[in-house]
N, CA, C and O atoms as a printed pandas DataFrame, in Angstrom:
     atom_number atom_name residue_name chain_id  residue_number  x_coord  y_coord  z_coord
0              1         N          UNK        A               1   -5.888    3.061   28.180
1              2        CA          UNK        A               1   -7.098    3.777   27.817
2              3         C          UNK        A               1   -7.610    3.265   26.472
3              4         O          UNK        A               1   -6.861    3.177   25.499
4              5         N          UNK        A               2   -9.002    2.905   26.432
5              6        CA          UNK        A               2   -9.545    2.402   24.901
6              7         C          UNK        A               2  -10.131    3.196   24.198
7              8         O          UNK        A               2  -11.055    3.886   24.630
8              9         N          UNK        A               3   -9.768    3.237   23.173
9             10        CA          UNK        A               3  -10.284    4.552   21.764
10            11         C          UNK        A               3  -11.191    4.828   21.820
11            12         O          UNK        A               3  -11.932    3.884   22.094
12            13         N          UNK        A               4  -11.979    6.321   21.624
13            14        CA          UNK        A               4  -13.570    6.369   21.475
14            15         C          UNK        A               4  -13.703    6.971   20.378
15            16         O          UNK        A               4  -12.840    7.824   20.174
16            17         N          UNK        A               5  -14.704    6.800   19.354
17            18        CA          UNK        A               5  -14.960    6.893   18.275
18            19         C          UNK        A               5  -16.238    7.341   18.304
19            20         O          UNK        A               5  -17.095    7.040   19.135
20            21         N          UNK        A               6  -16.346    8.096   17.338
21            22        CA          UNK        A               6  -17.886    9.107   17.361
22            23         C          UNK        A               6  -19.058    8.075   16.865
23            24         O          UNK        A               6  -20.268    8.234   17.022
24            25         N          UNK        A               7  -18.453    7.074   16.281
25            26        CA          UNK        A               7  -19.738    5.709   15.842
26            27         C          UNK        A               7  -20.060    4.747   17.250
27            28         O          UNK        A               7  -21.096    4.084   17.200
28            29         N          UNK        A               8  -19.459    4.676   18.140
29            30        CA          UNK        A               8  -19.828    4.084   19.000
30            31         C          UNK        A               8  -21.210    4.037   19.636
31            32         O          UNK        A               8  -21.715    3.031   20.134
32            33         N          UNK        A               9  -21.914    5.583   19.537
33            34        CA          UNK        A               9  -22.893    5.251   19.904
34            35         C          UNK        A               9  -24.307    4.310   19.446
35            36         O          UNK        A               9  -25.260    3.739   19.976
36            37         N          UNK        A              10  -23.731    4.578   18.093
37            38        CA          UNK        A              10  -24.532    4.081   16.757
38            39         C          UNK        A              10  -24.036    2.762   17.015
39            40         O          UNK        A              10  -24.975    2.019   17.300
40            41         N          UNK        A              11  -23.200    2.322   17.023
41            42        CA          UNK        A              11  -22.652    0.731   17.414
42            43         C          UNK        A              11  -23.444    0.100   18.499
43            44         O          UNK        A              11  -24.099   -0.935   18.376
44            45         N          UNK        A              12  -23.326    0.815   19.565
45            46        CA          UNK        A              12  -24.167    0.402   20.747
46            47         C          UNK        A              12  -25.905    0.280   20.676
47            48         O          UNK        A              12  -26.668   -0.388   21.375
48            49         N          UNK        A              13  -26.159    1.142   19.619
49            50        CA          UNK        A              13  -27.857    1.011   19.735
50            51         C          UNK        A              13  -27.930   -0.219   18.576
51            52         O          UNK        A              13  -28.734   -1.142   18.708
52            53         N          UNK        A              14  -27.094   -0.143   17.538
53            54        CA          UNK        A              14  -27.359   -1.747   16.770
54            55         C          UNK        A              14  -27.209   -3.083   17.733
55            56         O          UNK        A              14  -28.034   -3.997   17.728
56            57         N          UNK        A              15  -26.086   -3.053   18.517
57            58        CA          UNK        A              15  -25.668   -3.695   19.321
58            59         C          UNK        A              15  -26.735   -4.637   20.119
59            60         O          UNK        A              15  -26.583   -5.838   20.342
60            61         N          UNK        A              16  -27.895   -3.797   20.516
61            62        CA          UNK        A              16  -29.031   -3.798   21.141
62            63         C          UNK        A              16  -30.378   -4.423   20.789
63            64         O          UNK        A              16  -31.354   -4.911   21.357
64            65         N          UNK        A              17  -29.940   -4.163   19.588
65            66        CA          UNK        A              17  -31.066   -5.031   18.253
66            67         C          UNK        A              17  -30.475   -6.714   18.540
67            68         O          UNK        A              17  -31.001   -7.553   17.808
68            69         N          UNK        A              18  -29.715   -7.092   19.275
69            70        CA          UNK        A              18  -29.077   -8.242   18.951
70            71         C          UNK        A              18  -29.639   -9.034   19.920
71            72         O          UNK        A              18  -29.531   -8.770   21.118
72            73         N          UNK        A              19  -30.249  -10.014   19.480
73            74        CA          UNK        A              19  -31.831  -10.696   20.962
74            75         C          UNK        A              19  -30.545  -12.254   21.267
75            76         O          UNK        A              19  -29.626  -12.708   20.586
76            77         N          UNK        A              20  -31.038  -12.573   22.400
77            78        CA          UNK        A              20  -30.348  -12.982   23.136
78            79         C          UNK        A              20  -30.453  -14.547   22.170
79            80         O          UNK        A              20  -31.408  -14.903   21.479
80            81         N          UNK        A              21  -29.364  -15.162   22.363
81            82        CA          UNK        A              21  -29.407  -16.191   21.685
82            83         C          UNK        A              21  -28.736  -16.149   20.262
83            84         O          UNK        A              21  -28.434  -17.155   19.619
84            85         N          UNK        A              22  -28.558  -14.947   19.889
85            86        CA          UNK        A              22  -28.175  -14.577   18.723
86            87         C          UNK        A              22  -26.508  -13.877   18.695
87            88         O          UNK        A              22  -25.945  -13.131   19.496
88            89         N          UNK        A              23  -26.122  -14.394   17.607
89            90        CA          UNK        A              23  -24.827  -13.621   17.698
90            91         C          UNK        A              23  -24.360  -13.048   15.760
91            92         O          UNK        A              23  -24.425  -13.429   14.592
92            93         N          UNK        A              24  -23.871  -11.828   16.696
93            94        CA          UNK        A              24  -23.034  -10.954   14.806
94            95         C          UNK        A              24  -21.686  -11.211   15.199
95            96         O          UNK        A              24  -21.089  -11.602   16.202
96            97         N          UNK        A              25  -21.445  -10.870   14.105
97            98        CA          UNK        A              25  -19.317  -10.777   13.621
98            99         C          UNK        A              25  -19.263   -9.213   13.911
99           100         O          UNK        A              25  -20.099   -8.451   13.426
100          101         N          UNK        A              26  -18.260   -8.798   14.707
101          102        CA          UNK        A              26  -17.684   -7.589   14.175
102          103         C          UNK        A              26  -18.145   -7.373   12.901
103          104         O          UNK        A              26  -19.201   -6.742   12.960
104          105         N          UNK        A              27  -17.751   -7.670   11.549
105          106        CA          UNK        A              27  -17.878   -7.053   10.513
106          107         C          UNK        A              27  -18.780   -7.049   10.032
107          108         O          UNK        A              27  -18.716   -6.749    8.840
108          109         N          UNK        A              28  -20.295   -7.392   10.654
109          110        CA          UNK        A              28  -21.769   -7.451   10.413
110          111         C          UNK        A              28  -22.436   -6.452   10.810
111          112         O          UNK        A              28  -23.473   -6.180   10.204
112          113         N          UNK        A              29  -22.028   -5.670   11.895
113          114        CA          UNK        A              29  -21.942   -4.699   12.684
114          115         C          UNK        A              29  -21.676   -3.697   11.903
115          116         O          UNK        A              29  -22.548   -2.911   11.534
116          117         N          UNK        A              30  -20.296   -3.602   11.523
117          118        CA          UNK        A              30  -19.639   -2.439   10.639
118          119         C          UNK        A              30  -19.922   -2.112    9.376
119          120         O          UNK        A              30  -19.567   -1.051    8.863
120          121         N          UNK        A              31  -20.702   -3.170    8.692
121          122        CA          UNK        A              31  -21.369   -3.135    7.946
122          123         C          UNK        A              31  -22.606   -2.379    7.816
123          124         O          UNK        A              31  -23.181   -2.034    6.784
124          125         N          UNK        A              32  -22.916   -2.181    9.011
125          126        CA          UNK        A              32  -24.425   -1.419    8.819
126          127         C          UNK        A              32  -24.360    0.074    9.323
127          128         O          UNK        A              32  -25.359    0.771    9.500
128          129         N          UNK        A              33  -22.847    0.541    9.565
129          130        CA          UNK        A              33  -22.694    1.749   10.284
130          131         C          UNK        A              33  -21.511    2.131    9.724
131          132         O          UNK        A              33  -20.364    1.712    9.567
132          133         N          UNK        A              34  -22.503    3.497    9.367
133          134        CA          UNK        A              34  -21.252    4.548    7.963
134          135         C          UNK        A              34  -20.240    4.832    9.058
135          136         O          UNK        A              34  -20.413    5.091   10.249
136          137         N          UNK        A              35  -19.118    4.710    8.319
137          138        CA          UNK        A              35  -17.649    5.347    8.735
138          139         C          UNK        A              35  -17.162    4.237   10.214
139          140         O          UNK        A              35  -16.275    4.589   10.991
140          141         N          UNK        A              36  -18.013    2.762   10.390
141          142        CA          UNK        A              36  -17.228    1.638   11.640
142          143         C          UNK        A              36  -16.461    1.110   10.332
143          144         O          UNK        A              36  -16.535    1.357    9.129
144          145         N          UNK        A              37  -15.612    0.184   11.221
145          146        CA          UNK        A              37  -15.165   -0.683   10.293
146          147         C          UNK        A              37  -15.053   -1.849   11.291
147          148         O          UNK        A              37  -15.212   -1.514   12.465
148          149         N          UNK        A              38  -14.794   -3.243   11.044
149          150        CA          UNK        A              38  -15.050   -4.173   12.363
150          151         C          UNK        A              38  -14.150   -4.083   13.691
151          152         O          UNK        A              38  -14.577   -4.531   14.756
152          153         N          UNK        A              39  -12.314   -3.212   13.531
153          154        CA          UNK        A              39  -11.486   -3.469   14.444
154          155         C          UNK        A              39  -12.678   -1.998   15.212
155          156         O          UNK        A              39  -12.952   -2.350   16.359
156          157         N          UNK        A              40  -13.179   -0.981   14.971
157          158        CA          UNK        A              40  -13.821   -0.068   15.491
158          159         C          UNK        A              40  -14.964   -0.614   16.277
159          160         O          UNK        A              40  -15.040   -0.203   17.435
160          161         N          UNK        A              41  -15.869   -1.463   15.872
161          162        CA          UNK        A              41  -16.672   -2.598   16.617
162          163         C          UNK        A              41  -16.109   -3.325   17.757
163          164         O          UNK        A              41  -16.857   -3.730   18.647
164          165         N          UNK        A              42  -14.816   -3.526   17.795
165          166        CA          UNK        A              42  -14.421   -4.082   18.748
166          167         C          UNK        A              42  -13.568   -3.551   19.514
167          168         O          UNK        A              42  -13.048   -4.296   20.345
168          169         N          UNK        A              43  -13.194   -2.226   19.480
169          170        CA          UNK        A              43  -12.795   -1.280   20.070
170          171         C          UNK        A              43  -13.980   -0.687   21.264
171          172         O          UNK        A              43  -13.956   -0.619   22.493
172          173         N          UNK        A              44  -15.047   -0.292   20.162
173          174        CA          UNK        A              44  -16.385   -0.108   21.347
174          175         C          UNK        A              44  -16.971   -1.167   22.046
175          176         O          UNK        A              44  -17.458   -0.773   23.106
176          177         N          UNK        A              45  -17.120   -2.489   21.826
177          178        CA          UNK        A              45  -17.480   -3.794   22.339
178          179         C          UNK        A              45  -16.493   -3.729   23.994
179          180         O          UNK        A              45  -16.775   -4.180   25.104
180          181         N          UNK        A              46  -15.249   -2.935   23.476
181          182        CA          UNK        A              46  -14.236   -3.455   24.757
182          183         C          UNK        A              46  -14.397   -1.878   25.823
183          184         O          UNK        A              46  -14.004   -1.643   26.966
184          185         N          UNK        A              47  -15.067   -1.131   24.930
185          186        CA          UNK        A              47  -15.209    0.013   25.765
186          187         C          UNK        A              47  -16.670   -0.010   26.292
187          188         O          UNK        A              47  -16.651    0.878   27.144
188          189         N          UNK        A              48  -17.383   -0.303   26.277
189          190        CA          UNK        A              48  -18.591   -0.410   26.336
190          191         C          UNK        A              48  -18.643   -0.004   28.031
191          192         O          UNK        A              48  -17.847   -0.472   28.845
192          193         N          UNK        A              49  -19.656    0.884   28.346
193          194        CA          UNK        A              49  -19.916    1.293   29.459
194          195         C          UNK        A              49  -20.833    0.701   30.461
195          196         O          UNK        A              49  -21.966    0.252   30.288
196          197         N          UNK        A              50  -20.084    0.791   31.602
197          198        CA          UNK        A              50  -21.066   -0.345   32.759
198          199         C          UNK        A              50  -22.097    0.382   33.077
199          200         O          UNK        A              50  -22.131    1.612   33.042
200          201         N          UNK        A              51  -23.124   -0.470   33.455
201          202        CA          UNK        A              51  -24.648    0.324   33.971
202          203         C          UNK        A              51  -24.979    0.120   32.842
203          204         O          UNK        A              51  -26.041   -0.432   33.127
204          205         N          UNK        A              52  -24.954    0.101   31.600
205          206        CA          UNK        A              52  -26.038    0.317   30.409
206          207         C          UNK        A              52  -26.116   -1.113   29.928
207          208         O          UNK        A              52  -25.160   -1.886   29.880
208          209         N          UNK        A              53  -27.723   -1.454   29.475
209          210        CA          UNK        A              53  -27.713   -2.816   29.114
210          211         C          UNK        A              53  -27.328   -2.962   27.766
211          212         O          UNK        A              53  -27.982   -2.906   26.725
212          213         N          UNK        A              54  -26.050   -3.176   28.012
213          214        CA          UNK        A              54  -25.477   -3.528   26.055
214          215         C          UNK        A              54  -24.878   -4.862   25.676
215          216         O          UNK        A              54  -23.835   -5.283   26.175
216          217         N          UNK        A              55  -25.632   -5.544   24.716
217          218        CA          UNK        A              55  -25.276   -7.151   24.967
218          219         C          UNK        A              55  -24.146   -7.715   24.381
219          220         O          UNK        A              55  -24.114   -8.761   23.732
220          221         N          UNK        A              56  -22.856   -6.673   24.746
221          222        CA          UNK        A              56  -21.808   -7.131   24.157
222          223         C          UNK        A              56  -21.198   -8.269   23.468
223          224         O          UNK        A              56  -20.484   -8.493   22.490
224          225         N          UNK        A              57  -21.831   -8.920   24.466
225          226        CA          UNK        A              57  -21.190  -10.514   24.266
226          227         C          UNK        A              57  -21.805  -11.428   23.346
227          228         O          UNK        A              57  -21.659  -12.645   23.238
228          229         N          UNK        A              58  -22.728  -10.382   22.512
229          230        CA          UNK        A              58  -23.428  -11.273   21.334
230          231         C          UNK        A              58  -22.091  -11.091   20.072
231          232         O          UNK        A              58  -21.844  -11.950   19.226
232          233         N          UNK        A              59  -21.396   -9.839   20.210
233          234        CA          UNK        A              59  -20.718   -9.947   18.862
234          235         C          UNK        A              59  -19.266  -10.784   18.854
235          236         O          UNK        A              59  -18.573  -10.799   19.872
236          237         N          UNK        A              60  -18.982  -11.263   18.010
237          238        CA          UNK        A              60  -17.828  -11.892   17.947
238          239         C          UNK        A              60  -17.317  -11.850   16.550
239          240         O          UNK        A              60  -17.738  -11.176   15.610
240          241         N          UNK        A              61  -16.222  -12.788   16.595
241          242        CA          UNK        A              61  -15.474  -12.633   15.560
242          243         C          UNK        A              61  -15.836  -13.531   13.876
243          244         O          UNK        A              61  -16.763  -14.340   13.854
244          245         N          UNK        A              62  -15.106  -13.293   12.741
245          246        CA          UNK        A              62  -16.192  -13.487   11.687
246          247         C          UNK        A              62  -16.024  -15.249   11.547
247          248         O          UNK        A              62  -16.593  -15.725   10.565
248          249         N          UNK        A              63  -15.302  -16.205   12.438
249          250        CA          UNK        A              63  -14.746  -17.182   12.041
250          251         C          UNK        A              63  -15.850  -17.914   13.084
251          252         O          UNK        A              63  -15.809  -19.119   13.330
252          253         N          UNK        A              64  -16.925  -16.914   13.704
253          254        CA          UNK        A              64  -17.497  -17.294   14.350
254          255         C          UNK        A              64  -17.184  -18.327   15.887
255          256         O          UNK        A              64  -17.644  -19.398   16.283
256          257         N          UNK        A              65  -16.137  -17.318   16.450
257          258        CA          UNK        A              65  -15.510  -17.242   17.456
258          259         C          UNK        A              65  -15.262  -16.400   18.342
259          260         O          UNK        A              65  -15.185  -15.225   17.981
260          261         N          UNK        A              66  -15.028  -16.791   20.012
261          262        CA          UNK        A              66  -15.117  -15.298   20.687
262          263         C          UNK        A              66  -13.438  -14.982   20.347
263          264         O          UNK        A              66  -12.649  -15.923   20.267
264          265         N          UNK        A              67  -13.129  -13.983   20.217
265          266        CA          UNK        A              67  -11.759  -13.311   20.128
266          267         C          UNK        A              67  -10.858  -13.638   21.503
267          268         O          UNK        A              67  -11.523  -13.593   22.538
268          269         N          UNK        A              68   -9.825  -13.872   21.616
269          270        CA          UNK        A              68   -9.104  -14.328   22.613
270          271         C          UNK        A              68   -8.254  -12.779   23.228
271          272         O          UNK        A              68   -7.282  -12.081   22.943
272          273         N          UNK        A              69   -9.261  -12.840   24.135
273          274        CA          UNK        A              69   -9.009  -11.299   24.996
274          275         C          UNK        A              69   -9.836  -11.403   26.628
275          276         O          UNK        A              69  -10.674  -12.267   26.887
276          277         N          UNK        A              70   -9.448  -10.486   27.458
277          278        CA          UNK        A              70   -9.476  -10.266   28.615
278          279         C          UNK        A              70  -10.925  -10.276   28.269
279          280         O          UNK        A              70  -11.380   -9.645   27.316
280          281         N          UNK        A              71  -12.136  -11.535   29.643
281          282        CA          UNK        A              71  -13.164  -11.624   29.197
282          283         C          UNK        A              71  -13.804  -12.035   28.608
283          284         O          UNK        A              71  -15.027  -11.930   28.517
284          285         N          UNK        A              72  -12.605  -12.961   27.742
285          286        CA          UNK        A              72  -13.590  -14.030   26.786
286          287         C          UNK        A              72  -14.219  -15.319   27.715
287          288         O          UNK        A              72  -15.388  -15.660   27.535
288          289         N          UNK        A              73  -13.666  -15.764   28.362
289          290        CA          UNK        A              73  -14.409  -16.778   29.226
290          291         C          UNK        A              73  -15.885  -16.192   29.888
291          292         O          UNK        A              73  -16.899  -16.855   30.108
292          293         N          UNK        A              74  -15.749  -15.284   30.039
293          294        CA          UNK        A              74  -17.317  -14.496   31.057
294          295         C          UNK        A              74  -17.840  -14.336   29.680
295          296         O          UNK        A              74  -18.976  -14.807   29.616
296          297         N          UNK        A              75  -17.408  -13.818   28.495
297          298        CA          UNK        A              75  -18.266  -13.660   27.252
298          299         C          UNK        A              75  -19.448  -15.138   27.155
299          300         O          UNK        A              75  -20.664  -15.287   27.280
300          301         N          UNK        A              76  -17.914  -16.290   26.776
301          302        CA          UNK        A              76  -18.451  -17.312   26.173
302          303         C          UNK        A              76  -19.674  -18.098   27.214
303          304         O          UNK        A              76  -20.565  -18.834   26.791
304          305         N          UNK        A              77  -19.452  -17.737   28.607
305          306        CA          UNK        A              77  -20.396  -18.016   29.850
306          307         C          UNK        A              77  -21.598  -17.761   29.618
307          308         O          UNK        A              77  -22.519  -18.577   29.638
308          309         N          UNK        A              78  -21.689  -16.188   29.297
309          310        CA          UNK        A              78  -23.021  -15.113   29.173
310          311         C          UNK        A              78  -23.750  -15.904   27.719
311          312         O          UNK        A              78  -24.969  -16.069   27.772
312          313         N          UNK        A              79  -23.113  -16.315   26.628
313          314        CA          UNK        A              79  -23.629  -16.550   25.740
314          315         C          UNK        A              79  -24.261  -17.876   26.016
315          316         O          UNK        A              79  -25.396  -18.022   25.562
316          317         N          UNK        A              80  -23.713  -18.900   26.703
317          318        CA          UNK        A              80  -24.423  -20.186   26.695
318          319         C          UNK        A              80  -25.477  -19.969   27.542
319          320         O          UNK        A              80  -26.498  -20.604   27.280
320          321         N          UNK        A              81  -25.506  -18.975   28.829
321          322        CA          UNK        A              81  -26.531  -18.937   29.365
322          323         C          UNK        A              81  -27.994  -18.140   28.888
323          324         O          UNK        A              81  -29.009  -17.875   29.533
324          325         N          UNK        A              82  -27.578  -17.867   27.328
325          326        CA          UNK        A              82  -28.467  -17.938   26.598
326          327         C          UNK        A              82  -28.893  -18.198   25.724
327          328         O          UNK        A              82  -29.623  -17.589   24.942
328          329         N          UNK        A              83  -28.130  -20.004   25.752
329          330        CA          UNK        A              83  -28.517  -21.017   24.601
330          331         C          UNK        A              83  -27.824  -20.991   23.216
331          332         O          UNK        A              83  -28.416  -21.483   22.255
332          333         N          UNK        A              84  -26.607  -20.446   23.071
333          334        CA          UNK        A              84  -25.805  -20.254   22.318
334          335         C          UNK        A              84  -25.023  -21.310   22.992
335          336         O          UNK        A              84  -24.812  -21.541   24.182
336          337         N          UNK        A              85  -24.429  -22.232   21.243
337          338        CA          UNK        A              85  -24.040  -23.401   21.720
338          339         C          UNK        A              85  -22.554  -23.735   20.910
339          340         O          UNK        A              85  -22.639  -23.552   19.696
340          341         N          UNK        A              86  -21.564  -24.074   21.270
341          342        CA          UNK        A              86  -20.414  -24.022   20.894
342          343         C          UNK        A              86  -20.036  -25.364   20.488
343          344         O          UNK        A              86  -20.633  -26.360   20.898
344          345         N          UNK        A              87  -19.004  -25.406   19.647
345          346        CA          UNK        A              87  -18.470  -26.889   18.734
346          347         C          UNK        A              87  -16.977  -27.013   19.996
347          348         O          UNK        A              87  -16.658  -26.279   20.931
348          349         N          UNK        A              88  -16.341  -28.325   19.428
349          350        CA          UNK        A              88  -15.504  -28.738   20.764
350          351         C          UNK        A              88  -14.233  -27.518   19.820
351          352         O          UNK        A              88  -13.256  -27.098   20.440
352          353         N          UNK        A              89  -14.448  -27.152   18.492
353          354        CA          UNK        A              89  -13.062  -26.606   18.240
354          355         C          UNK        A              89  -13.382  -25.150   18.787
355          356         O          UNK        A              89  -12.521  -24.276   18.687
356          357         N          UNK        A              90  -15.059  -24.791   19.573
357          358        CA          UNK        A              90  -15.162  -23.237   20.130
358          359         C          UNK        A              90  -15.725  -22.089   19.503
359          360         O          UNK        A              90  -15.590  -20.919   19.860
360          361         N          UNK        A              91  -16.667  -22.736   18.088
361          362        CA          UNK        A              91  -17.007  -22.398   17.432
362          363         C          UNK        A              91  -18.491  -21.986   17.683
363          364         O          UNK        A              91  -19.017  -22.822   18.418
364          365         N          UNK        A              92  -19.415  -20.907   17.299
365          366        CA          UNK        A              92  -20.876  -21.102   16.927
366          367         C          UNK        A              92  -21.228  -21.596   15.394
367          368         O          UNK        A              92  -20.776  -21.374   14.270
368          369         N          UNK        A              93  -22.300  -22.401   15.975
369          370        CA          UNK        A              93  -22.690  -22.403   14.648
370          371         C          UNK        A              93  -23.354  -21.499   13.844
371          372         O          UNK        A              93  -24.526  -21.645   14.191
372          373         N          UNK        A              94  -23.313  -20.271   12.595
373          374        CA          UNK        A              94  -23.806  -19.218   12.525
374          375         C          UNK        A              94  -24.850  -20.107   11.998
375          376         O          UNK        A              94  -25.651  -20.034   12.931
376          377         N          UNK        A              95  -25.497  -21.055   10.970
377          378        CA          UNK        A              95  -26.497  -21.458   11.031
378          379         C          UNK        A              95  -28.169  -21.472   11.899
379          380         O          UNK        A              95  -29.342  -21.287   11.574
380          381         N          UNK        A              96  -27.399  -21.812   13.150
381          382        CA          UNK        A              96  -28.456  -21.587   14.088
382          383         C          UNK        A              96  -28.473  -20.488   14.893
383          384         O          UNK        A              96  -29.460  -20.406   15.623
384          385         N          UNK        A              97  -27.298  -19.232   15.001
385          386        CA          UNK        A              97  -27.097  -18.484   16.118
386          387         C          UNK        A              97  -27.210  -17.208   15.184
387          388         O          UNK        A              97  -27.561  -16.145   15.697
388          389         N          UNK        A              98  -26.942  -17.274   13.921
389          390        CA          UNK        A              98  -26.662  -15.846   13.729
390          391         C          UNK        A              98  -28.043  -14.591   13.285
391          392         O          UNK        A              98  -29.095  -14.754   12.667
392          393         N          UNK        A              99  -27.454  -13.419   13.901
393          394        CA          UNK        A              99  -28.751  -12.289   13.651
394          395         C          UNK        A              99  -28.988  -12.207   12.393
395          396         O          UNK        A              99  -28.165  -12.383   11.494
396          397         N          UNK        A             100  -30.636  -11.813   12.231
397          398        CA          UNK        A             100  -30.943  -11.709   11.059
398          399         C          UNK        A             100  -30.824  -10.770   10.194
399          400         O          UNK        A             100  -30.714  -10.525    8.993
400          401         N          UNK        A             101  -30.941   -9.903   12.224
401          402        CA          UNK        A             101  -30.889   -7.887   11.382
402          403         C          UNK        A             101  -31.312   -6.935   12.127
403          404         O          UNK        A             101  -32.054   -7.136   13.088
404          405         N          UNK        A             102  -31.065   -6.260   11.920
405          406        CA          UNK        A             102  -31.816   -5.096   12.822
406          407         C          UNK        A             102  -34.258   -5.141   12.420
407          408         O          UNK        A             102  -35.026   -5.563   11.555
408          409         N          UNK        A             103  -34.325   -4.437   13.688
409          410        CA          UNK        A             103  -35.578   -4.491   13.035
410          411         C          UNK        A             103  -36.194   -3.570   11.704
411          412         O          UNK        A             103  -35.302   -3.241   10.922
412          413         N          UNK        A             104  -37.136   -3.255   11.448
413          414        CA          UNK        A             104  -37.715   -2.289   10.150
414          415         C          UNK        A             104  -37.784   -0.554   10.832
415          416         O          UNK        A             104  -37.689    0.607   10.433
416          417         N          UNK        A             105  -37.964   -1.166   11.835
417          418        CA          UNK        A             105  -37.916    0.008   13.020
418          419         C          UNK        A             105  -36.429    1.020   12.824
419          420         O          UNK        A             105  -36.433    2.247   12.721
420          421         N          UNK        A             106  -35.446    0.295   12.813
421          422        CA          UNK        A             106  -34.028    0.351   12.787
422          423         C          UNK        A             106  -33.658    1.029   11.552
423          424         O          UNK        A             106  -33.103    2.120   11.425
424          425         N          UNK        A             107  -34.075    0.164   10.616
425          426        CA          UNK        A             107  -33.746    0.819    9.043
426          427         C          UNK        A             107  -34.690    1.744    8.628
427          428         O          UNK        A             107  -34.607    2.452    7.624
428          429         N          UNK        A             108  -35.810    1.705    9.632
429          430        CA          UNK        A             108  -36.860    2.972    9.134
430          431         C          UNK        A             108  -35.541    4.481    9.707
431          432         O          UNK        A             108  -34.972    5.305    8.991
432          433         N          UNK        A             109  -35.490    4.336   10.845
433          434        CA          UNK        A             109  -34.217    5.354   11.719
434          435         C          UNK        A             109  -33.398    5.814   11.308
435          436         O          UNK        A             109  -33.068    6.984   11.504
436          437         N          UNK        A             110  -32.521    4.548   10.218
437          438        CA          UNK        A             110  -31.545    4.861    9.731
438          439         C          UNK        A             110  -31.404    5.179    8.255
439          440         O          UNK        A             110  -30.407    5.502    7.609
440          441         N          UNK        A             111  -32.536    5.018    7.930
441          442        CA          UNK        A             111  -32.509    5.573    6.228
442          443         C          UNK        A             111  -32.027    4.092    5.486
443          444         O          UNK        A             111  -31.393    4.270    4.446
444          445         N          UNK        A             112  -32.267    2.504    5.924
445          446        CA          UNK        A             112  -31.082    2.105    5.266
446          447         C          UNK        A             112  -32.552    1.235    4.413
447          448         O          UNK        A             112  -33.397    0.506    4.932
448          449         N          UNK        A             113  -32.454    1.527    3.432
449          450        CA          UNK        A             113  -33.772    0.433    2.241
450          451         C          UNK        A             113  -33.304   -0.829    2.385
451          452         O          UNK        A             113  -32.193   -1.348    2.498
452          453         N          UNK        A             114  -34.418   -1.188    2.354
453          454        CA          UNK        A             114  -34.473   -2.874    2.605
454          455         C          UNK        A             114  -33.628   -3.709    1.719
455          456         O          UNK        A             114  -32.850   -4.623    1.992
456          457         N          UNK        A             115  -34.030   -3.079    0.396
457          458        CA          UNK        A             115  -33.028   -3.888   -0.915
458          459         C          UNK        A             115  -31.737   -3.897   -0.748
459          460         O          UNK        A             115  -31.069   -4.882   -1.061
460          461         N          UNK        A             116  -30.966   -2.304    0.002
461          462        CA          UNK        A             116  -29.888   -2.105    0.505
462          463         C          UNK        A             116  -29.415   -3.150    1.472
463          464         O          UNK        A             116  -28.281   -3.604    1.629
464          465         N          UNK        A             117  -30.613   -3.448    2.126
465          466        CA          UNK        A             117  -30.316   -4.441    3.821
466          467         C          UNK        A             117  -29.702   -5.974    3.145
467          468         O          UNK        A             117  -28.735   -6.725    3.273
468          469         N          UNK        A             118  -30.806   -5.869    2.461
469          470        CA          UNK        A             118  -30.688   -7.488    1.948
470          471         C          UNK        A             118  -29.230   -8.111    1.439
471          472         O          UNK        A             118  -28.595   -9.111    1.774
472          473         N          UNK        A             119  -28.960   -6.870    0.307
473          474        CA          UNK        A             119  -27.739   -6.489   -0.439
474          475         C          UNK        A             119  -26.267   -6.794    0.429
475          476         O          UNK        A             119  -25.347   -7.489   -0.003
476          477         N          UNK        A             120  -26.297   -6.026    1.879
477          478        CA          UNK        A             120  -25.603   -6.262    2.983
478          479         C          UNK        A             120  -25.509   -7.681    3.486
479          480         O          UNK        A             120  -24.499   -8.343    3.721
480          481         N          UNK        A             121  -26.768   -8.000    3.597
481          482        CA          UNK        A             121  -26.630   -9.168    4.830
482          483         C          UNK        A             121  -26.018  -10.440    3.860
483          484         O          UNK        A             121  -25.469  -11.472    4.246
484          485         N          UNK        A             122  -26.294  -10.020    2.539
485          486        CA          UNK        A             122  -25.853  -11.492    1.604
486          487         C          UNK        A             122  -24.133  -11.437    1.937
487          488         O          UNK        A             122  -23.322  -12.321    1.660
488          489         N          UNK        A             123  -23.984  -10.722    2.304
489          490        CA          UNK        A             123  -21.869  -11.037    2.162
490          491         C          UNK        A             123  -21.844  -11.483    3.904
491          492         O          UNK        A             123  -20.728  -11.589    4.413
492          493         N          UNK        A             124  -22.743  -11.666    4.544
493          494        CA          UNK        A             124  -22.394  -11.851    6.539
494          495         C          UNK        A             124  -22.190  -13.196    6.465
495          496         O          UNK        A             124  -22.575  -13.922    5.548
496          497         N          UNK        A             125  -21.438  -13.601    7.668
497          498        CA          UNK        A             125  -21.274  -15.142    7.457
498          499         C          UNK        A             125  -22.085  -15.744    8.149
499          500         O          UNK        A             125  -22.710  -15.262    9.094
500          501         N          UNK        A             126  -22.183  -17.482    7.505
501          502        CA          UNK        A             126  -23.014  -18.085    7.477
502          503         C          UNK        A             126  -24.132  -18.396    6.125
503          504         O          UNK        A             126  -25.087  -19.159    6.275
């Protein structure tokens, strides 16, 4: 049975902000949601409920790698078939792949100020 955590839902609607082609770290994620932390990101990533369109397979790990777990092959599948492009050591390049952010829409929702956003996104990798 996989953990459920009262941030998950909040995980899942950032989750959603994540446009195809694009990929976050766990800890880019957890970063933008009071009380996740990244193993909690990937706790809900693995719980994530069928029927709902949640683009799981954008988040990965901060070394900019899929995590080696049940599903990573269908992950790393889903991602190239949307132009996400991998190095021979299995890598993305966050250069070209990684999210920028949620929209203004998002941080209007969430109370989070832009200066705050910015403040955040400077420690994400890449």
């Amino acid at each position: 049975m996989v953990r459920q955590y009262s941030t998950f839902p909040a995980i899942y609607a950032l989750i959603k902000e994540i446009p195809a082609g694009q990929v976050a770290s766990y800890g880019m994620i957890a970063s933008l949601i009071p009380g996740a932390t990244a193993r909690i990101v990937g706790f809900a990533t693995a719980a994530t409920p069928s029927g709902e369109n949640i683009p799981w397979q954008r988040v990965i790990n901060s070394q900019g790698k899929i995590s080696e777990r049940d599903g990573a092959a269908r992950q790393r599948a889903r991602l190239e078939e949307e132009g996400v492009e991998f190095s021979k050591a299995g890598k993305v390049n966050w250069a070209h792949h990684r999210w920028i952010g949620p929209s203004q829409a998002w941080l209007d929702e969430n109370r989070l100020d832009p200066i705050d956003f910015m403040t955040i996104q400077a420690g994400w990798p890449g």
